[in-house]
N, C-alpha and C positions, 0 to 999 in steps of 0.2 A: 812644583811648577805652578805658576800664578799667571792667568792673561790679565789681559789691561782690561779687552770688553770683555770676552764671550769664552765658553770654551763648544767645544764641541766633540763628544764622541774623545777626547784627549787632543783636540786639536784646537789653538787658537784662531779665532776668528772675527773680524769686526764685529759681526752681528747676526743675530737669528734670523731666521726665516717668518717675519712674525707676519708678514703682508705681501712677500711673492715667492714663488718657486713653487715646484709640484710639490713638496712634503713643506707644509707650512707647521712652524715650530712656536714653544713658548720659552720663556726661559725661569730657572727656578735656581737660586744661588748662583748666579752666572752662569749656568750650565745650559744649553738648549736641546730641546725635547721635542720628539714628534708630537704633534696633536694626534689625537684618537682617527682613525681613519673613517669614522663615520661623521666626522666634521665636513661640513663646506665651506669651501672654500670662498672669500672674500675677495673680492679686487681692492686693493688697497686698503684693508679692513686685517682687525685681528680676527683668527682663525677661532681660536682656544684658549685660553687662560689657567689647563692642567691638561694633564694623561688620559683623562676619564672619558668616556661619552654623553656622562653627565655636565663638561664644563667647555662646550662648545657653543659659540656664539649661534650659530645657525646647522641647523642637519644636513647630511650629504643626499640623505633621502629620508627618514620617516621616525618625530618624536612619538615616545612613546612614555608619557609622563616628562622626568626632566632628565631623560637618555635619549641619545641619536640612537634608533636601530637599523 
């Protein structure tokens, strides 16, 4: 099975969560991914750009080096 955009979780989808919804997402091979939960959240901004706590645009609460904790 092949989507056109996105997949998700095995489901097609327009597109990621990259800039609204409560679980804001990145994508990696078409696939979309929760950002780390120690991410904050952006208003019309990217969240994440990987899985890690290390690859969050801004922390949900408190860096410590280059990790959200």
């Amino acid at each position: 099975l092949s989507c056109r955009n996105y997949s998700r979780r095995g489901v097609c989808v327009p597109t990621c969560r990259f800039t609204d919804g409560e679980t804001r997402e990145f994508s990696q091979d078409g696939e979309c991914f929760e950002c780390h939960p120690e991410c904050g959240h952006i208003e019309g901004g990217i969240t994440c750009n990987g899985s890690g706590a290390d690859t969050c645009t801004r922390c949900a609460h408190y860096r410590d080096g280059p990790h959200c904790v």
